[in-house]
C-alpha positions in Angstrom: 36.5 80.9 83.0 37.0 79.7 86.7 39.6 81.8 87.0 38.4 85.1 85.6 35.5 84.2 88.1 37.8 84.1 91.0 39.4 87.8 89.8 36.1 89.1 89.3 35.2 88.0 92.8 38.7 90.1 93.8 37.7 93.6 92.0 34.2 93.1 94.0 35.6 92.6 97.0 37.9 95.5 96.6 34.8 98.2 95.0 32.7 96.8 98.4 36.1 97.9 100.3 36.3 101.1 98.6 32.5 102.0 99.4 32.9 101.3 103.3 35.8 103.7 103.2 34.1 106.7 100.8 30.5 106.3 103.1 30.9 109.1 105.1 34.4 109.1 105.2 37.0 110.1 102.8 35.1 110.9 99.2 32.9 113.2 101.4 34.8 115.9 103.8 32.4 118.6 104.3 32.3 120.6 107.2 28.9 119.9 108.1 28.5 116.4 108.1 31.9 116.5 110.4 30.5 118.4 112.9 26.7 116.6 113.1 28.9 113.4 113.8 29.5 112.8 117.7 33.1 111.3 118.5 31.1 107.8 119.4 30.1 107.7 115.5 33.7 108.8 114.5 34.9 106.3 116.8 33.1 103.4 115.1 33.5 104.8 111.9 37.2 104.8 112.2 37.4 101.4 113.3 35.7 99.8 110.8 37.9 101.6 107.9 40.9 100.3 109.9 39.8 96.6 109.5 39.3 97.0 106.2 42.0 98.9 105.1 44.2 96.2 107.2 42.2 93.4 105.0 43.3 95.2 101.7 47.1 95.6 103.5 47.0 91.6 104.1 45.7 91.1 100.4 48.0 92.9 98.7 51.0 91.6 100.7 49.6 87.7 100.1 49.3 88.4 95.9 52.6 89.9 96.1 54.2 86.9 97.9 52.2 84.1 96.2 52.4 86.0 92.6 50.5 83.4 90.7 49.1 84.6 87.2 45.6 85.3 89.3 47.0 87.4 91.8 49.1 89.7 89.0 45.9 90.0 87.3 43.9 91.5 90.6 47.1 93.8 91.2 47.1 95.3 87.7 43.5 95.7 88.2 44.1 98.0 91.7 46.7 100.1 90.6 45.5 101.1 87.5 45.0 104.6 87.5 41.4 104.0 86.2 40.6 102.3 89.8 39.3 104.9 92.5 41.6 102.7 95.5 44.5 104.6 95.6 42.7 108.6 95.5 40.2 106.6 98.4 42.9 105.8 100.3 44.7 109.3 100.3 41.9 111.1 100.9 41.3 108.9 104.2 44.9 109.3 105.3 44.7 112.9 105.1 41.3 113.3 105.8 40.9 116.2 109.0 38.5 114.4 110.9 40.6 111.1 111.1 43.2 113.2 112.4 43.6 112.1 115.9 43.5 108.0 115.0 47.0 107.2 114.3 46.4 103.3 113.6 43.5 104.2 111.0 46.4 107.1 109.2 49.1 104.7 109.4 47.6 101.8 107.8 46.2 103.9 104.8 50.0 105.6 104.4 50.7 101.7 104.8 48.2 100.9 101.6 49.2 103.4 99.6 53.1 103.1 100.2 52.2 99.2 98.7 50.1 100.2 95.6 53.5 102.4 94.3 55.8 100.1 95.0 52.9 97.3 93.2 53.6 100.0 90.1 57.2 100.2 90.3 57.6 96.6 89.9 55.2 95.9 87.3 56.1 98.9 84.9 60.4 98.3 85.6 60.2 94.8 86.9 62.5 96.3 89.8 65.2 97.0 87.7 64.7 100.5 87.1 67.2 103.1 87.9 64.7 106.4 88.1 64.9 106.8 91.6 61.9 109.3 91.5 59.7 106.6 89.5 57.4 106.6 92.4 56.3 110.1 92.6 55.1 109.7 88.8 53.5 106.2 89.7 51.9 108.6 92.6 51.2 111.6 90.3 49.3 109.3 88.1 47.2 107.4 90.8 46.0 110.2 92.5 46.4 113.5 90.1 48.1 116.5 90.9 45.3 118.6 93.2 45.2 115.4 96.1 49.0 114.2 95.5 50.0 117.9 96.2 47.7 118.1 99.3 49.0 114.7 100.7 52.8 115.8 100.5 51.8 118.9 102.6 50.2 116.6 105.3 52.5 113.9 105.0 55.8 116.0 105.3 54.5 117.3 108.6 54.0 114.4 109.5 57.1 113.3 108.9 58.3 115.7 111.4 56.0 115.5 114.3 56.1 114.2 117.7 53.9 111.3 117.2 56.6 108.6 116.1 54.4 106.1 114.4 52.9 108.5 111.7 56.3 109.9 111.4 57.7 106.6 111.1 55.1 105.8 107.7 54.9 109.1 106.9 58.7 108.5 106.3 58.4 105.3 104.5 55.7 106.6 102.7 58.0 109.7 101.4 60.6 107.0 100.7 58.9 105.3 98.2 57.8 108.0 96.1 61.9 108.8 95.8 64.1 111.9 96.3 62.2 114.9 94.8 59.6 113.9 98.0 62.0 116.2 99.8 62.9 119.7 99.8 66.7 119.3 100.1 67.0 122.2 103.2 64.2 120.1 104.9 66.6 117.1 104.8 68.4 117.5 107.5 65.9 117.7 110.1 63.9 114.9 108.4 67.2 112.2 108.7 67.5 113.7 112.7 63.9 112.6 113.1 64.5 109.4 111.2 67.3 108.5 113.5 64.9 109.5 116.8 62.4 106.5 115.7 65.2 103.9 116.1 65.7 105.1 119.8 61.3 105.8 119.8 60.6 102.6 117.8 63.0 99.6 118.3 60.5 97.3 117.1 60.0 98.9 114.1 63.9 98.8 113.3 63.4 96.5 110.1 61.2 98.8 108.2 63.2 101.9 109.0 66.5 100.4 107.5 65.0 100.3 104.2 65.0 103.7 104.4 69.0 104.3 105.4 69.5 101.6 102.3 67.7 104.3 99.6 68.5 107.2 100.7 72.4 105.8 100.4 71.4 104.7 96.4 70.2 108.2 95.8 73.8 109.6 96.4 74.4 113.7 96.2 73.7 115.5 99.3 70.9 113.1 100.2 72.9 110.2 100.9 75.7 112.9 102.8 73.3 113.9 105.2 72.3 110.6 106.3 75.9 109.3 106.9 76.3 112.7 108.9 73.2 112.5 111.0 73.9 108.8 111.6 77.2 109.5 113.0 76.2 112.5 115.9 73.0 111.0 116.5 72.2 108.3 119.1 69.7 106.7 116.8 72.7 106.1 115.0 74.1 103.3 116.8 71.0 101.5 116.7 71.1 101.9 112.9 74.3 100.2 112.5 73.4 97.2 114.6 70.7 96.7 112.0 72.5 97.2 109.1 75.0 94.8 110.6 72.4 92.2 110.9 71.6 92.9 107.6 75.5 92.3 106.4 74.9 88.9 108.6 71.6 87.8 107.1 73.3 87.4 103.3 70.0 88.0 101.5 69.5 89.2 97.9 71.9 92.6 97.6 70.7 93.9 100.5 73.7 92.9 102.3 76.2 94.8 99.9 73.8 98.2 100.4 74.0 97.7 104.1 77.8 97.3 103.9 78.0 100.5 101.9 75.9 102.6 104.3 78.2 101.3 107.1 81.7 101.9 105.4 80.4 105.6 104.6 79.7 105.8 108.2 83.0 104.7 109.4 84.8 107.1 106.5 83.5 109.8 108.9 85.4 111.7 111.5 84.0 111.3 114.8 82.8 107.5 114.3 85.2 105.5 116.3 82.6 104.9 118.6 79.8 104.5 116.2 79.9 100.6 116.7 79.9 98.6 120.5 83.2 96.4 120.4 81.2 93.3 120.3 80.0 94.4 117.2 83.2 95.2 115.2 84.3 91.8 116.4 81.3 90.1 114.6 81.7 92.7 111.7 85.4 91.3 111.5 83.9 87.6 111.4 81.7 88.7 108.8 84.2 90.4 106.4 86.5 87.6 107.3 83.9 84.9 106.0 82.8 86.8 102.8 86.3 88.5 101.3 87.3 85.3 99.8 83.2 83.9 99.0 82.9 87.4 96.6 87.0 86.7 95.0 85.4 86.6 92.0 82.8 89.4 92.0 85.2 92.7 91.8 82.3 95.2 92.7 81.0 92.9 95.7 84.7 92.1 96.8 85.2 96.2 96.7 82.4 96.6 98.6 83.6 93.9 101.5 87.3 95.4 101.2 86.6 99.2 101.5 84.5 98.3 104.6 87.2 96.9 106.3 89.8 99.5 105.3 87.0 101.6 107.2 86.6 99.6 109.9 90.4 99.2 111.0 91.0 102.8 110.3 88.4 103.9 112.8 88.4 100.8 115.5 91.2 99.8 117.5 89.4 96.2 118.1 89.4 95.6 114.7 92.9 96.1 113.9 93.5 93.0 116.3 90.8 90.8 116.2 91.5 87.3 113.6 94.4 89.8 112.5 96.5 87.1 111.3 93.8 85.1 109.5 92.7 88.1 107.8 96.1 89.1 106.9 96.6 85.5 105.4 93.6 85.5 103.6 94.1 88.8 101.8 97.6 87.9 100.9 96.7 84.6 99.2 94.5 86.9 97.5 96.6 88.9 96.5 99.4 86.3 94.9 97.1 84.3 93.2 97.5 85.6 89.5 94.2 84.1 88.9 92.3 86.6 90.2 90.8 90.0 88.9 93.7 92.6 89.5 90.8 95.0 91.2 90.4 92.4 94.0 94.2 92.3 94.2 94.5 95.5 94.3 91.9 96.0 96.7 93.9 93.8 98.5 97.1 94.9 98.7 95.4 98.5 99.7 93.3 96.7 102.9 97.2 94.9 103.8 98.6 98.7 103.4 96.2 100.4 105.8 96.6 97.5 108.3 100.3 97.4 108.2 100.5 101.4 108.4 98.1 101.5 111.4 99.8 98.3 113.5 103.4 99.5 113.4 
């Protein structure tokens, strides 16, 4: 009893949420009452739906992390499609007369970018391999009329001058999976994803994530990013992330990261995609982890095709800890114990090095 008290105590909090943000706001967009508001009562208006929308942020990101059998039961109660949250939240972000408050439009992109990717975990369990799962999750939430509506506003978004609404705008887009974009679109969207590394630094974390999907999607998605990243400047600063990402050894993040990089490298034109300093710590890296993953074939592939990459495109890495990682890969390669992938992916990584060291 205690603790379906403590849920019900949740859901109220969130319907007492949901009525601050529909009063006036985004369950009631006529004309009229827009224009008898003065920007002072807009003003104060919009403030107030930013600190609680921010609240909600915080309390889904706090169930999420503490995940007890309490805080599943208040997420399963939000995202269900019978819950007005998610078509409150849409309507604000898109809402015309919110228009010109970017903090107030990014945190409800924010909300509503968590409350899919709540859904995707609870209906797959994060295992699913339906990269478009979250446009359904989204279709579902919101219905077709107002999820149709947001992709128009959102994709401009995605594309306009004001980098923080493009940057969620982006993530936002990225979460609901491929078929978010019109393919001829793509292009211009990945150049504008690669301007918010040079326009956003601080926000480098989140936009990785997005380099990381678009790479799992494959096809001409996953081309265009490892082109843009390549000619654009924004595509140095990507690699330094993904490179701290390689470094941080977390979850199979790491291996995604390594892949986005080695597809970078396999492109003409990228010998000067990394600074020096950093092929030398990618050399480290690779150096450390080829003989941790000697008995994971896929992961080792993923380490060894990223140096073959790397010393086909960077001079420093041809010399730097040459000798140790010629040593390691040979041991490799002669002890019979070990999957003949990895010692073939071995002999392969001594092939390039010897061929380009002559």
């Amino acid at each position: 009893q205690g603790q379906l008290g403590r849920i019900g105590r949740r859901c109220r909090r969130s319907l007492r949420v949901l009525r601050v943000l529909g009063r006036g706001g985004a369950c009631h967009m006529g004309m009229a009452t827009v224009a008898a508001e003065d920007d002072s009562r807009v003003q104060e208006k919009a403030k107030q739906k930013l600190d609680y929308v921010q609240g909600f942020i915080r309390s889904l990101e706090t169930a999420l992390r503490h995940d007890t059998a309490e805080d599943r039961a208040w997420l399963q109660a939000v995202i269900s499609p019978s819950d007005t949250c998610g078509v409150t939240l849409t309507k604000l972000a898109i809402e015309s007369k919110y228009q010109s408050y970017v903090s107030l439009r990014c945190a409800t992109m924010r909300a509503v970018q968590l409350l899919i990717r709540i859904s995707t975990l609870f209906i797959s369990r994060g295992a699913t391999e339906d990269h478009n799962i979250g446009i359904a999750i989204f279709l579902q939430l919101v219905g077709r009329e107002l999820a149709d509506e947001a992709f128009t506003e959102v994709k401009a978004l995605a594309k306009g001058a004001e980098p923080n609404l493009g940057c969620n705008a982006i993530l936002f887009l990225v979460e609901l999976g491929p078929d978010a974009f019109v393919l001829s679109d793509f292009p211009d969207v990945m150049v504008a994803y690669l301007d918010l590394f040079v326009a956003l630094p601080n926000r480098a974390d989140d936009l990785v994530e997005v380099a990381l999907r678009v790479h799992a999607w494959s096809g001409e998605r996953r081309a265009e990013l490892l082109g843009a990243a390549v000619l654009h400047r924004g595509g140095q600063v990507l690699c330094e992330v993904l490179l701290q990402v390689i470094n941080r050894g977390l979850d199979e993040r790491p291996l995604r990261a390594l892949k986005v990089l080695a597809g970078c490298l396999a492109i003409g034109g990228s010998e000067s995609l990394l600074y020096t300093n950093d092929i030398r710590v990618l050399v480290e890296i690779l150096l450390r982890e080829l003989p941790v993953h000697a008995k994971n074939a896929t992961a080792f592939a993923c380490h060894a095709d990223c140096y073959k990459a790397l010393v086909r495109r960077c001079e420093a890495a041809r010399t730097h800890r040459r000798d140790e990682i010629v040593q390691v890969l040979e041991d490799l390669r002669d002890y019979e114990s070990c999957d003949p992938k990895v010692r073939q992916h071995c002999s392969e990584a001594l092939a390039v090095l010897a061929s380009l060291c002559r």
